[in-house]
mmJSON file of the N, C-alpha and C atoms, coordinates in Angstrom:
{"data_MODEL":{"atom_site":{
"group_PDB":["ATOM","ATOM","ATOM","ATOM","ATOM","ATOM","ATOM","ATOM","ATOM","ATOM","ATOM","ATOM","ATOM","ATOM","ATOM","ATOM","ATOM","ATOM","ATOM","ATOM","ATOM","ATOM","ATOM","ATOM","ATOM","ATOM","ATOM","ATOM","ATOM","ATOM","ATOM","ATOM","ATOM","ATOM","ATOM","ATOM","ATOM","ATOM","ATOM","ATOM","ATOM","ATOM","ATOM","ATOM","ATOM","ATOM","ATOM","ATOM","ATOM","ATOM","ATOM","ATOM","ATOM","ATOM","ATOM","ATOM","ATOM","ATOM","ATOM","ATOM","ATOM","ATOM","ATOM","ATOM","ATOM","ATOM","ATOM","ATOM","ATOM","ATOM","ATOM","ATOM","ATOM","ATOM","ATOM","ATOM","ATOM","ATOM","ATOM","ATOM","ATOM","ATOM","ATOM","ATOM","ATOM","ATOM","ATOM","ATOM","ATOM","ATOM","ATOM","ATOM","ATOM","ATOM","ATOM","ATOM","ATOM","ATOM","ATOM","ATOM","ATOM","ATOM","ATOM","ATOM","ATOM","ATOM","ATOM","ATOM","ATOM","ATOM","ATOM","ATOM","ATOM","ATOM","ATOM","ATOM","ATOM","ATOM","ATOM","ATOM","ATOM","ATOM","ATOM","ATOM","ATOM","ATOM","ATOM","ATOM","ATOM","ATOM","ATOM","ATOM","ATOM","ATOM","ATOM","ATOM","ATOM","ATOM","ATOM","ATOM","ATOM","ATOM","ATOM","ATOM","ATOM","ATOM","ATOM","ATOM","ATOM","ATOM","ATOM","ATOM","ATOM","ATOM","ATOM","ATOM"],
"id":[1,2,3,4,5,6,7,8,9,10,11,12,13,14,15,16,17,18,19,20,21,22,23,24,25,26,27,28,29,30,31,32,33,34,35,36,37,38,39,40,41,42,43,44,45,46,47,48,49,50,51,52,53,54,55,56,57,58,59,60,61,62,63,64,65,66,67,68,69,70,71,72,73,74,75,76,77,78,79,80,81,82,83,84,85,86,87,88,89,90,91,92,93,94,95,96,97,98,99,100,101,102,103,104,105,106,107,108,109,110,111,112,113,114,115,116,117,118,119,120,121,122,123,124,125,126,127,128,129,130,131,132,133,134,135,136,137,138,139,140,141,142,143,144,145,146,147,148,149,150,151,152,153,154,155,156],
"type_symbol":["N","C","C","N","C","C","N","C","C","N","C","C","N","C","C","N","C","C","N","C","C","N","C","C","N","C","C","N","C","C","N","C","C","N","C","C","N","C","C","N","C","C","N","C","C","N","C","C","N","C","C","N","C","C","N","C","C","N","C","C","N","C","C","N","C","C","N","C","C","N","C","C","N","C","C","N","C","C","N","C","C","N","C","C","N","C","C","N","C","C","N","C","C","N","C","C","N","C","C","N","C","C","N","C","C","N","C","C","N","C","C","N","C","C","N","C","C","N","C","C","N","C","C","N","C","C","N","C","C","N","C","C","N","C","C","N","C","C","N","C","C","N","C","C","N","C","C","N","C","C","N","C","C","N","C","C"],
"label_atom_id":["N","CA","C","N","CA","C","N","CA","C","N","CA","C","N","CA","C","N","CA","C","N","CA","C","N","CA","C","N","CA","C","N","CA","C","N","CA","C","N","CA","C","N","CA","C","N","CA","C","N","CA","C","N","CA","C","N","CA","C","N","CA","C","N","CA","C","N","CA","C","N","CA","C","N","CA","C","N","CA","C","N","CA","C","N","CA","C","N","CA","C","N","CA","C","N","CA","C","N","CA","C","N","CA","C","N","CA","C","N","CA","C","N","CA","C","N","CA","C","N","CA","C","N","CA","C","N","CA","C","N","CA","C","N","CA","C","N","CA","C","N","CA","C","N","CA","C","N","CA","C","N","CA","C","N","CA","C","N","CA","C","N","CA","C","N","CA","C","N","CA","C","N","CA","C","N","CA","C","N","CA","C"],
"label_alt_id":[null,null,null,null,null,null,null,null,null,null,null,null,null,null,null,null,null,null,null,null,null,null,null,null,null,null,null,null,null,null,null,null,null,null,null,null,null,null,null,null,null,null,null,null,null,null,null,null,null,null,null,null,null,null,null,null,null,null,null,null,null,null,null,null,null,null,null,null,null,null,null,null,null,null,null,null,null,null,null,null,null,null,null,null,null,null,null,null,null,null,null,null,null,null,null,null,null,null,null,null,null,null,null,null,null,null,null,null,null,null,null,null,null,null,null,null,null,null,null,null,null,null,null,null,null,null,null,null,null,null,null,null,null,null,null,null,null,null,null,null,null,null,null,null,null,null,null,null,null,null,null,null,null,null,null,null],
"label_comp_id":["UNK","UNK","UNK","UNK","UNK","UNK","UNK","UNK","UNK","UNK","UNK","UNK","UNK","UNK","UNK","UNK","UNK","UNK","UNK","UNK","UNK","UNK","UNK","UNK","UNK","UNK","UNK","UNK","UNK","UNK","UNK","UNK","UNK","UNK","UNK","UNK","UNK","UNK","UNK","UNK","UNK","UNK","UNK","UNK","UNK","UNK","UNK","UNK","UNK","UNK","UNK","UNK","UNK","UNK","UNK","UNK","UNK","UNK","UNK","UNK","UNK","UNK","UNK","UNK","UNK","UNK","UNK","UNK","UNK","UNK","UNK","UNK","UNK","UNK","UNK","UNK","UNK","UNK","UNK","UNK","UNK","UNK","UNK","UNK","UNK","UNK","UNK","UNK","UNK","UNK","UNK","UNK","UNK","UNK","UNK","UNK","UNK","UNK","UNK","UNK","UNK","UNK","UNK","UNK","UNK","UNK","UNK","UNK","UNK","UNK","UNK","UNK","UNK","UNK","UNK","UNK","UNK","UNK","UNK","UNK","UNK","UNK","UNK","UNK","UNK","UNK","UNK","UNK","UNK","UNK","UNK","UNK","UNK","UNK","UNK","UNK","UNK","UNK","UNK","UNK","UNK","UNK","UNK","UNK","UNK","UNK","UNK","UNK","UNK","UNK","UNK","UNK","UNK","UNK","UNK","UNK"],
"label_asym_id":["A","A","A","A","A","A","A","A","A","A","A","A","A","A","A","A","A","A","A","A","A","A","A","A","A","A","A","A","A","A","A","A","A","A","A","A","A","A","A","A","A","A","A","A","A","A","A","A","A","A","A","A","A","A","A","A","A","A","A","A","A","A","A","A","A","A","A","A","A","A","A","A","A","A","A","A","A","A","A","A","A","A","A","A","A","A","A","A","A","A","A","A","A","A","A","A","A","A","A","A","A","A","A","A","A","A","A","A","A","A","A","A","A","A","A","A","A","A","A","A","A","A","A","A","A","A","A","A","A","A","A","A","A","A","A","A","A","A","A","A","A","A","A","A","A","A","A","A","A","A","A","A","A","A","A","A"],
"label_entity_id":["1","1","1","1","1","1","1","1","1","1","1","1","1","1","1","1","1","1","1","1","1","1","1","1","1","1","1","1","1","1","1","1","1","1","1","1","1","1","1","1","1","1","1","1","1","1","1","1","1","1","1","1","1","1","1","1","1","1","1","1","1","1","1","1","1","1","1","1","1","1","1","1","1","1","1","1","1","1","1","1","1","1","1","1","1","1","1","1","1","1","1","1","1","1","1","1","1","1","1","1","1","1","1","1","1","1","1","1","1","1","1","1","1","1","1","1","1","1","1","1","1","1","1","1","1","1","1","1","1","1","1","1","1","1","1","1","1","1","1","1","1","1","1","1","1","1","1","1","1","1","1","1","1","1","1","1"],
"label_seq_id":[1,1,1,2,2,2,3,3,3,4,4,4,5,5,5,6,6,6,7,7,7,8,8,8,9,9,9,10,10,10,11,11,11,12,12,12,13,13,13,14,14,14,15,15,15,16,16,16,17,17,17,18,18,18,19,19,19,20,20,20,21,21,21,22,22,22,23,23,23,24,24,24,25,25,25,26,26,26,27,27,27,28,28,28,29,29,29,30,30,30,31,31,31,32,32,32,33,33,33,34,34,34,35,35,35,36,36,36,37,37,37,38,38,38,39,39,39,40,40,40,41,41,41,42,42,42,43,43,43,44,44,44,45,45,45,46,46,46,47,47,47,48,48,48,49,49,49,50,50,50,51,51,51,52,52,52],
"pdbx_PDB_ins_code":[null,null,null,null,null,null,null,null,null,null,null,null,null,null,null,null,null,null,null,null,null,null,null,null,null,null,null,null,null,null,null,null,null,null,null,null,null,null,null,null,null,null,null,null,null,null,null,null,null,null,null,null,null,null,null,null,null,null,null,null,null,null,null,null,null,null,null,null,null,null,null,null,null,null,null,null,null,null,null,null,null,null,null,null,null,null,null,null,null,null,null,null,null,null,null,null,null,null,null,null,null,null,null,null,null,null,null,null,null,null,null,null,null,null,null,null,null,null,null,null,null,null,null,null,null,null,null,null,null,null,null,null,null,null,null,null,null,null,null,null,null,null,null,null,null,null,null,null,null,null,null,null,null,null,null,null],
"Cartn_x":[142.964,143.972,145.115,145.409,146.637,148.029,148.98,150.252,150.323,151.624,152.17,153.061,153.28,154.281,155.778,156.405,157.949,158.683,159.659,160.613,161.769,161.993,164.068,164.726,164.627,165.833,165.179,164.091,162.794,163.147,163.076,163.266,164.104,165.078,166.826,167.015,166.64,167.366,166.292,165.227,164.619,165.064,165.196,166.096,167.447,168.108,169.686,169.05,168.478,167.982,167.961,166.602,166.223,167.463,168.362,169.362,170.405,170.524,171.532,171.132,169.734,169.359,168.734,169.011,169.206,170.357,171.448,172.727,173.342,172.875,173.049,172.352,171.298,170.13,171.47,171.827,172.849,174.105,174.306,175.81,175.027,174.635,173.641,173.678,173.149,172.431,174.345,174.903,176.188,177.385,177.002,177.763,177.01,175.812,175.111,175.266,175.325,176.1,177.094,178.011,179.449,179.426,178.921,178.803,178.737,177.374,176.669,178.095,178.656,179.692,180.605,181.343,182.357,181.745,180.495,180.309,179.79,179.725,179.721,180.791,181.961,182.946,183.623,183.525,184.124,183.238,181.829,181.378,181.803,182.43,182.474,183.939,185.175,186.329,186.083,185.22,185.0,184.56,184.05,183.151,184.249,185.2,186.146,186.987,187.535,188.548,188.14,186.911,186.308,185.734,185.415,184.993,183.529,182.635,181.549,181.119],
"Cartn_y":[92.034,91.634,90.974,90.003,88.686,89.324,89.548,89.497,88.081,88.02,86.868,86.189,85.007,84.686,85.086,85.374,85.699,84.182,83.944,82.971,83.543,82.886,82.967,84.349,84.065,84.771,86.203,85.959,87.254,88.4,87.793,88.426,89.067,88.454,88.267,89.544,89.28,90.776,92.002,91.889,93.193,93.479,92.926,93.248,94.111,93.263,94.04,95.309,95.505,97.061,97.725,97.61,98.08,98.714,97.864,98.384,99.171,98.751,99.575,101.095,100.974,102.446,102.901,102.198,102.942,103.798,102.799,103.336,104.58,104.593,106.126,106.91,106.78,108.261,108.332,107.359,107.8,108.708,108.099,109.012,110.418,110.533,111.881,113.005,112.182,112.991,113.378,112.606,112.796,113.914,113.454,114.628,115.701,116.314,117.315,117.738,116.937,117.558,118.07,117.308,118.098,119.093,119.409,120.338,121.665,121.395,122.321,122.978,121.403,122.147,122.842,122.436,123.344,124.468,125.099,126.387,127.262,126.342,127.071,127.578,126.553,126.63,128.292,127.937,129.174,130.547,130.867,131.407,132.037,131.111,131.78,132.806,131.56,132.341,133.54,133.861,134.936,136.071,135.831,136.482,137.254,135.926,136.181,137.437,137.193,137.927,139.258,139.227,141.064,141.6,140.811,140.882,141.357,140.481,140.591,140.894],
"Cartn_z":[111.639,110.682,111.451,111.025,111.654,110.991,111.925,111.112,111.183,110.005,109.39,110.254,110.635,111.6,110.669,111.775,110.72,111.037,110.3,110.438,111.533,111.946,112.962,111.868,110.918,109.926,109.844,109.335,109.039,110.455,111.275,112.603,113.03,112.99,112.923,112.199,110.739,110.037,110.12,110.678,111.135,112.626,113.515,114.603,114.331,113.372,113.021,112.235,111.416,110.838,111.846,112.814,113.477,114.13,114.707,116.235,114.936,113.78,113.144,112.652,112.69,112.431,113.996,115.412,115.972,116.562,116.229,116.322,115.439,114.066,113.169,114.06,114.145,114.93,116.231,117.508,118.555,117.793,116.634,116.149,115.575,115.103,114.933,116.078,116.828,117.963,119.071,118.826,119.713,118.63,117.106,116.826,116.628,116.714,117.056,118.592,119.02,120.927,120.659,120.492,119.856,119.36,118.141,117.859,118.453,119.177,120.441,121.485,121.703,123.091,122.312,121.38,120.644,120.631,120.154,119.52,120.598,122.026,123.649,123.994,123.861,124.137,123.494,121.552,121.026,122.139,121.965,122.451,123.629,124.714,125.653,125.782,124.836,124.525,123.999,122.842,122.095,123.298,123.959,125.036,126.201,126.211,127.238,126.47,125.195,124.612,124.474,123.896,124.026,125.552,126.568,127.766,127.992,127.537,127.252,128.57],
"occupancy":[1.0,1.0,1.0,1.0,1.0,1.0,1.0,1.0,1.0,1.0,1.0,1.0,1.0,1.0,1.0,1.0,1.0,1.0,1.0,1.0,1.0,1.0,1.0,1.0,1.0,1.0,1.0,1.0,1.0,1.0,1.0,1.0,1.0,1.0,1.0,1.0,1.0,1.0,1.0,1.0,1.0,1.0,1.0,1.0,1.0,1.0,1.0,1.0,1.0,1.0,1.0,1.0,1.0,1.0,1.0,1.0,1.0,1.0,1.0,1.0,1.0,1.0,1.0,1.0,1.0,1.0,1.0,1.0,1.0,1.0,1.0,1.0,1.0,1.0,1.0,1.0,1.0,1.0,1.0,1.0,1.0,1.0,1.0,1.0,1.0,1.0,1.0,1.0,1.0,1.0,1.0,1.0,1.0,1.0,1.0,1.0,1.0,1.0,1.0,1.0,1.0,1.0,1.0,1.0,1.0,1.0,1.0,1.0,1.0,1.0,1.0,1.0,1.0,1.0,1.0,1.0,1.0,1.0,1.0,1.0,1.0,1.0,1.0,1.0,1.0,1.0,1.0,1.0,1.0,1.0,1.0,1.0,1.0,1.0,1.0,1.0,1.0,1.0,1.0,1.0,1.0,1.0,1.0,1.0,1.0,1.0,1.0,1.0,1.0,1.0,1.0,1.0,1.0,1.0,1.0,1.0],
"B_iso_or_equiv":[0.0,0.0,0.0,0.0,0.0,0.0,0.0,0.0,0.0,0.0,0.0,0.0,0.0,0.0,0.0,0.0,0.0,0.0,0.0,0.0,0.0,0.0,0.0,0.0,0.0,0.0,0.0,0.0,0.0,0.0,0.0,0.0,0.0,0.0,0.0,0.0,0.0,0.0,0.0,0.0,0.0,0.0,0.0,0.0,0.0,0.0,0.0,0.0,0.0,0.0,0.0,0.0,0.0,0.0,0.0,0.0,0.0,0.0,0.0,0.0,0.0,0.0,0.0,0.0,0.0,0.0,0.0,0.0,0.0,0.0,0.0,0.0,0.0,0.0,0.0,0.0,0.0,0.0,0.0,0.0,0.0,0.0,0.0,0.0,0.0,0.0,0.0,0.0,0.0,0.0,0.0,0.0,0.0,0.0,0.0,0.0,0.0,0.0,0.0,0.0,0.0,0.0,0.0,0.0,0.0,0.0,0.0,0.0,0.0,0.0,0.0,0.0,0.0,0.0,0.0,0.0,0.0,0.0,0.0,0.0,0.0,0.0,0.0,0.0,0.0,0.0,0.0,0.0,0.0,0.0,0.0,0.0,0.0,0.0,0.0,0.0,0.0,0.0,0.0,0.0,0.0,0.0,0.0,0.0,0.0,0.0,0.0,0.0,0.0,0.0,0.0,0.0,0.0,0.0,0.0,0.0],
"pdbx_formal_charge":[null,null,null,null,null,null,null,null,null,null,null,null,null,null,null,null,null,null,null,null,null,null,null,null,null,null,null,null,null,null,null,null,null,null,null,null,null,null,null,null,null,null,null,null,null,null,null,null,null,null,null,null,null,null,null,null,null,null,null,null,null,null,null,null,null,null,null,null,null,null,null,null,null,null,null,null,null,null,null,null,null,null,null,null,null,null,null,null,null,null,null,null,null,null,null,null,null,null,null,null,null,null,null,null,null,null,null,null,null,null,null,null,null,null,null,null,null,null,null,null,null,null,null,null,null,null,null,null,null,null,null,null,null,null,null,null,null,null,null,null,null,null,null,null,null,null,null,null,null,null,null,null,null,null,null,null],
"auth_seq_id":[1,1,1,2,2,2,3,3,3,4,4,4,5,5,5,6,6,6,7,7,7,8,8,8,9,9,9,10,10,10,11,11,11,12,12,12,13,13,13,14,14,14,15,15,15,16,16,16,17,17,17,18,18,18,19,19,19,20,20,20,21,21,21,22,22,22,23,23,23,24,24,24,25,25,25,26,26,26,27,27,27,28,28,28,29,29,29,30,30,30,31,31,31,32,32,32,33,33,33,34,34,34,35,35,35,36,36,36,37,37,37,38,38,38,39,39,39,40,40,40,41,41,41,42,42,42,43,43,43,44,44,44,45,45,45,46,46,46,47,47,47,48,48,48,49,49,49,50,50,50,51,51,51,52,52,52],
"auth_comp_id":["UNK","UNK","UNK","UNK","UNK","UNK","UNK","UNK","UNK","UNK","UNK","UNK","UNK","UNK","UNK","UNK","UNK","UNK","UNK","UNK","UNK","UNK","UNK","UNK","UNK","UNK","UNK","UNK","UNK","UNK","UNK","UNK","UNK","UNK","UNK","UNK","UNK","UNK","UNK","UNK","UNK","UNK","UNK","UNK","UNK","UNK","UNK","UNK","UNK","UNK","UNK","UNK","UNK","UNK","UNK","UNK","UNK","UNK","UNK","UNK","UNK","UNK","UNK","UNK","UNK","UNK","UNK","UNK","UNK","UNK","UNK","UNK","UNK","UNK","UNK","UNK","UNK","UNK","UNK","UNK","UNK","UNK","UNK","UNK","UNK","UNK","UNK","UNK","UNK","UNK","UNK","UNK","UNK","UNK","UNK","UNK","UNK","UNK","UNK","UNK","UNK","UNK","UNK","UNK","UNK","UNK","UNK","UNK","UNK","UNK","UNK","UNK","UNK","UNK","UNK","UNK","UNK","UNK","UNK","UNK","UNK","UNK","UNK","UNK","UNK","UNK","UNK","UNK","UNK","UNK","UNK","UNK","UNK","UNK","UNK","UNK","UNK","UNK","UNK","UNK","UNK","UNK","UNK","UNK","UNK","UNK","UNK","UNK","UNK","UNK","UNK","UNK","UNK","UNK","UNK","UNK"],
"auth_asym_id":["A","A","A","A","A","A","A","A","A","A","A","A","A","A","A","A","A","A","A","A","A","A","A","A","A","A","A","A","A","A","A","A","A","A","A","A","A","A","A","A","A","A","A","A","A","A","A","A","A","A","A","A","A","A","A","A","A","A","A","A","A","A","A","A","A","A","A","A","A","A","A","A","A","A","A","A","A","A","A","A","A","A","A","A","A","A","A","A","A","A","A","A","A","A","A","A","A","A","A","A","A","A","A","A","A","A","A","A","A","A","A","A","A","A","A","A","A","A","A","A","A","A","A","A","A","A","A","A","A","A","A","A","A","A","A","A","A","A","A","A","A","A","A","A","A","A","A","A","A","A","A","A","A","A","A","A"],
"auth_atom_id":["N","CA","C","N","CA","C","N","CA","C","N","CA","C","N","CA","C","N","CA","C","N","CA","C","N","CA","C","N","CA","C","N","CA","C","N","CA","C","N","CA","C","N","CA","C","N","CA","C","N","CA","C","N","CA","C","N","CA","C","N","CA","C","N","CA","C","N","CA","C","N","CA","C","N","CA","C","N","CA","C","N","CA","C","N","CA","C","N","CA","C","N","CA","C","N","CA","C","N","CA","C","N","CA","C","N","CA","C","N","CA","C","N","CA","C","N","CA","C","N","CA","C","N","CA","C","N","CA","C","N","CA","C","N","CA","C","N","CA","C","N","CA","C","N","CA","C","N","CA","C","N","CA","C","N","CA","C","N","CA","C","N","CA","C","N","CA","C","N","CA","C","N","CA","C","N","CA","C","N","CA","C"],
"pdbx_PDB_model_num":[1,1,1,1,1,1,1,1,1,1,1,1,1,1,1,1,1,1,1,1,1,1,1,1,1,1,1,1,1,1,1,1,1,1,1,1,1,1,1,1,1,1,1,1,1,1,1,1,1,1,1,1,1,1,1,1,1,1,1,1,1,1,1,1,1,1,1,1,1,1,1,1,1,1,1,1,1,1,1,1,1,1,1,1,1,1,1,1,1,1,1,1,1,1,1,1,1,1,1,1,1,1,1,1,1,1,1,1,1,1,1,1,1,1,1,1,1,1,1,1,1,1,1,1,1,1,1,1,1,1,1,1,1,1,1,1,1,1,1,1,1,1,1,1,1,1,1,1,1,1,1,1,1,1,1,1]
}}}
């Protein structure tokens, strides 16, 4: 089975999808890090304050 040749434009705006939904998945994944370090962070204060 042959794909279809795409046009300049065809290309163009599946490229921009593409990199724009790879850029949501990077913001995802960086405020899920965040997340992560904050709730290390509380963790370890909490830890510190009762003296785990």
């Amino acid at each position: 089975m042959k794909e279809k040749e795409l046009t300049d434009k065809e290309l163009e705006d599946r490229l921009d999808k593409a990199f724009k939904e790879s850029e949501s998945k990077k913001g995802v994944f960086k405020i899920l890090r965040n997340e992560k370090e904050s709730l290390d962070i509380k963790e370890k204060r909490t830890k510190k304050k009762f003296k785990f």
